[in-house]
C-alpha positions as CSV (number, residue, x, y, z in Angstrom):
1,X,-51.6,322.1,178.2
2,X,-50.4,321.0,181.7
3,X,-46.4,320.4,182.3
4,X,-45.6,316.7,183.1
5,X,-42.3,316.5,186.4
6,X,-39.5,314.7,185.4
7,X,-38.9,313.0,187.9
8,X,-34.9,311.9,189.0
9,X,-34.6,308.3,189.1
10,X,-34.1,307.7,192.9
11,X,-36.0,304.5,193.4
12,X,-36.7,303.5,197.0
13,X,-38.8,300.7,198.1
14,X,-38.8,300.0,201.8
15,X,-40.2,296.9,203.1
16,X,-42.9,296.4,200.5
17,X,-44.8,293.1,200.6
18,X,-47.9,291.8,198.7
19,X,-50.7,289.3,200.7
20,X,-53.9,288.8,198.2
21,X,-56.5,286.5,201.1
22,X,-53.7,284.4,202.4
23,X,-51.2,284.0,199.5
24,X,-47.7,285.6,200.2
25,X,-46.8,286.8,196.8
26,X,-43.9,289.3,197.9
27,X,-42.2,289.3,201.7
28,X,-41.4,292.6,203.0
29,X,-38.5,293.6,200.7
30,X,-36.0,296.6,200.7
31,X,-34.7,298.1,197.3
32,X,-32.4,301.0,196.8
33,X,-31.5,302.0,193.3
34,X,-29.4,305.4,192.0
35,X,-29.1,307.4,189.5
36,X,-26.4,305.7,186.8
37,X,-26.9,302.2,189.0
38,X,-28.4,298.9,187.7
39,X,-29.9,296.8,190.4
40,X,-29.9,293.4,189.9
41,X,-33.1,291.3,192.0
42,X,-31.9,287.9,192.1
43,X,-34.2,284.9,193.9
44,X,-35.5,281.4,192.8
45,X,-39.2,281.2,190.3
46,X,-41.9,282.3,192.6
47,X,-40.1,284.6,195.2
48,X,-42.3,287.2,194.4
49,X,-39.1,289.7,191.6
50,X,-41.9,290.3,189.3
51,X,-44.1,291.3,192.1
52,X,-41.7,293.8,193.4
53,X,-40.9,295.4,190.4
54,X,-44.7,296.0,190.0
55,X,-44.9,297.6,192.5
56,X,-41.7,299.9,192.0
57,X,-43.3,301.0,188.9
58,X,-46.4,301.8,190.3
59,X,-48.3,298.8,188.5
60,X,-49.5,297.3,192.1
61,X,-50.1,298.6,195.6
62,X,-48.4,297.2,198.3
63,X,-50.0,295.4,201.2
64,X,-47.3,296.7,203.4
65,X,-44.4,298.9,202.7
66,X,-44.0,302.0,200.3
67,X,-42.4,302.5,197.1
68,X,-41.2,305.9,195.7
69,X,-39.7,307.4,192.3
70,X,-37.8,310.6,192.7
71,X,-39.4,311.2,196.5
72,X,-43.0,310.4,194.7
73,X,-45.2,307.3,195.7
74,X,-45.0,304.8,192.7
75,X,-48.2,304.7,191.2
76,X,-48.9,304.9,187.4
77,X,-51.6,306.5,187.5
78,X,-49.8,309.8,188.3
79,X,-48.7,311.3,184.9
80,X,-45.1,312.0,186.4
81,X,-44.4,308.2,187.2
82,X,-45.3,307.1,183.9
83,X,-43.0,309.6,182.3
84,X,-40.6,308.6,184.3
85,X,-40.3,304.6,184.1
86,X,-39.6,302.6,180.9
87,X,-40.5,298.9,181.5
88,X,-40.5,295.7,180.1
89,X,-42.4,293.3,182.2
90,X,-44.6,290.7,180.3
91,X,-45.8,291.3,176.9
92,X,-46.5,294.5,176.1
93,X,-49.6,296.0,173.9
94,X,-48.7,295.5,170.1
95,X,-51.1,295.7,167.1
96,X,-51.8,293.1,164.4
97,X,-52.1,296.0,161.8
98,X,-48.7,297.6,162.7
99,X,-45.2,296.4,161.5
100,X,-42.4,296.6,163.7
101,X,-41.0,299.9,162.8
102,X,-45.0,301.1,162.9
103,X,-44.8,300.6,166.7
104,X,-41.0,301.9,167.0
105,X,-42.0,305.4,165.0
106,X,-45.1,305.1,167.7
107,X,-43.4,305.1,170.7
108,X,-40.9,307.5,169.7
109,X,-43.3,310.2,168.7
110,X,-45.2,309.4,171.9
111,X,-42.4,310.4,174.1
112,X,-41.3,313.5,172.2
113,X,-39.2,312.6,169.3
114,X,-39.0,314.5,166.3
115,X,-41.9,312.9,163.8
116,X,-39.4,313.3,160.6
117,X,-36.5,311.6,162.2
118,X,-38.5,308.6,164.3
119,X,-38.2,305.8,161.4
120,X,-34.6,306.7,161.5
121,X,-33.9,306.1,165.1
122,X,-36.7,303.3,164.7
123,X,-34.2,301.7,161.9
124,X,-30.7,302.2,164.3
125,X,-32.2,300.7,167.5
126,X,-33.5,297.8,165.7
127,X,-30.2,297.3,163.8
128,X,-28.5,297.3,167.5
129,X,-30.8,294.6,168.4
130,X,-30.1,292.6,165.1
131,X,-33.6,292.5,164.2
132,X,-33.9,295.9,161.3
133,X,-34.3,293.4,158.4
134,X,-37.8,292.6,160.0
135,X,-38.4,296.0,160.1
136,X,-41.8,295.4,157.8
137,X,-42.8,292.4,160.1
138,X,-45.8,292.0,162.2
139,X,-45.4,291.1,165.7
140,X,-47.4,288.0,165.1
141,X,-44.9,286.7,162.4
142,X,-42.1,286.7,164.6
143,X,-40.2,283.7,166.7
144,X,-40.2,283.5,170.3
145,X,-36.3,285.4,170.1
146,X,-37.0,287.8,167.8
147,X,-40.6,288.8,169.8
148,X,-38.1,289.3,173.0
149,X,-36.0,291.4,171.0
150,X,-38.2,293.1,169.7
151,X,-39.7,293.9,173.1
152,X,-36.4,295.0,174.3
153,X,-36.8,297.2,171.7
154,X,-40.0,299.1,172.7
155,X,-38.7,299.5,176.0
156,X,-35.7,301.1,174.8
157,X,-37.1,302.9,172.3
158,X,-38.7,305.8,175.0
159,X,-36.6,308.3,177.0
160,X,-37.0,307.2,180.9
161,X,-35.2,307.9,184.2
162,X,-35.7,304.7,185.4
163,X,-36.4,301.4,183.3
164,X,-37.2,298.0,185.1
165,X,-36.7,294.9,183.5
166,X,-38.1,291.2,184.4
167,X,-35.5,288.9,182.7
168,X,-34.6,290.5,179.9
169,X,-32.7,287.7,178.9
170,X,-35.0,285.4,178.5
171,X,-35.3,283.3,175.3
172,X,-31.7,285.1,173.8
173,X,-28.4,283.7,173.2
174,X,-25.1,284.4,174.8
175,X,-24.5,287.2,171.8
176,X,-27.7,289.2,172.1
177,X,-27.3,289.3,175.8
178,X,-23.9,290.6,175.4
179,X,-26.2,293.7,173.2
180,X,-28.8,293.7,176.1
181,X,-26.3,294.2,178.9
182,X,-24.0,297.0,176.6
183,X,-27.5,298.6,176.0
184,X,-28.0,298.8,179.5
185,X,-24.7,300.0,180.7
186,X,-25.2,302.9,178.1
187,X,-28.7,304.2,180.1
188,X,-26.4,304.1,183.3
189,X,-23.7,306.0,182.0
190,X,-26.4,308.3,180.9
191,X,-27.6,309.1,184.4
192,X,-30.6,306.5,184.0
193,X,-31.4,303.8,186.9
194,X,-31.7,299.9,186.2
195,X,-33.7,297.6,188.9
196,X,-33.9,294.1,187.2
197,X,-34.5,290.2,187.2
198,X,-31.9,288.0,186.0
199,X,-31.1,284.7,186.9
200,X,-28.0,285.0,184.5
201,X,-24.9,285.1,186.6
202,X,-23.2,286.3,183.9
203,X,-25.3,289.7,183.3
204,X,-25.3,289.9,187.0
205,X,-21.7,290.2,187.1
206,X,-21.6,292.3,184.2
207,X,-24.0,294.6,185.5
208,X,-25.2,294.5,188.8
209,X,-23.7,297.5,191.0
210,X,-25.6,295.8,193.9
211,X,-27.7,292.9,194.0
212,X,-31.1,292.3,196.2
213,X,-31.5,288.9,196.8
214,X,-35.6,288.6,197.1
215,X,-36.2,285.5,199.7
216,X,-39.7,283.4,199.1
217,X,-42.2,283.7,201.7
218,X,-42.4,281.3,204.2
């Protein structure tokens, strides 16, 4: 079996832009983002923040522009960038037939985690999320907060040099963005890099170590 880089989690995105026909979805943007730094994007619905952190994560070519990880181009395809980024952008892939925990235990073990010890760190990062009583829940069964919780969770629940994040407050009240933004700040203290949305001002004070305001297309 073949040894997967891990990558550091420089991310660089010089003036990337994205053009489908004649639709401006993303003016040419810049992004630097370090090592134990949270980014912050900041910019009205439609400037194109979800676009860009597509294509930081390799989810979508640029028309113009590059994007790197760690000196290599962003593209998910290349086992390397996937290991590297942990993100939560839109609804990820959950199954009807799997409780919460089920997909928590999955992900850990995934990414390396020791099988006999995965429910256990399954259990502890849903109680910092306040959602372990729903530990036996499916993800159809939950409310619109707890499904954004539990999202956070997924993302969280996987080892990554960089994680990107499209308004991960969304849908959660001034207490569980208080756990989001202290989760956060823990991955940055632990050498990890943060590029987000938010169009809280208060999590972008909290957090933001620079912030890239991302202008719509004219």
């Amino acid at each position: 079996m073949g040894t997967i880089t891990v990558l550091a989690g420089e991310v660089r995105a010089s003036g990337v832009g994205k053009t489908i026909d004649t639709t401006t979805l993303l003016a040419p943007t810049d992004v630097r983002a370090d090592p134990g730094e949270c980014v912050v994007l900041r910019g009205p619905n439609g400037a194109g923040k979800t676009t860009l952190l597509r294509i930081i994560g390799g989810l979508l070519e640029p028309t113009v522009g590059t994007a790197t990880i760690g000196g290599a181009t962003a593209d998910e395809r290349d086992p390397s960038i996937r290991a590297a980024v942990g993100a939560l952008l839109g609804a990820p892939t959950t199954y009807r037939d799997l409780t919460l925990i089920d997909h928590l235990v999955l992900v850990d073990s995934t990414w390396g985690g020791d099988p006999s010890t995965s429910d256990d760190r399954g259990l502890e990062l849903m109680g910092r999320f306040g959602i372990e009583h729903l530990d036996d829940r499916f993800p159809h069964e939950l409310s619109s907060g707890q499904q954004q919780l539990f999202r956070l969770a997924l993302t969280f629940a996987r080892p990554a040099s960089v994680l990107l994040l499209d308004e991960p407050e969304q849908r959660l009240d001034t207490a569980k963005r208080g756990t989001v933004a202290e989760l956060i700040r823990e991955r940055t203290a632990a050498g990890a890099t943060v590029v987000m949305a938010s169009h809280d001002p208060v999590l972008t004070e909290s957090l933001a170590g620079r912030v890239v305001d991302v202008v719509p297309a004219r």
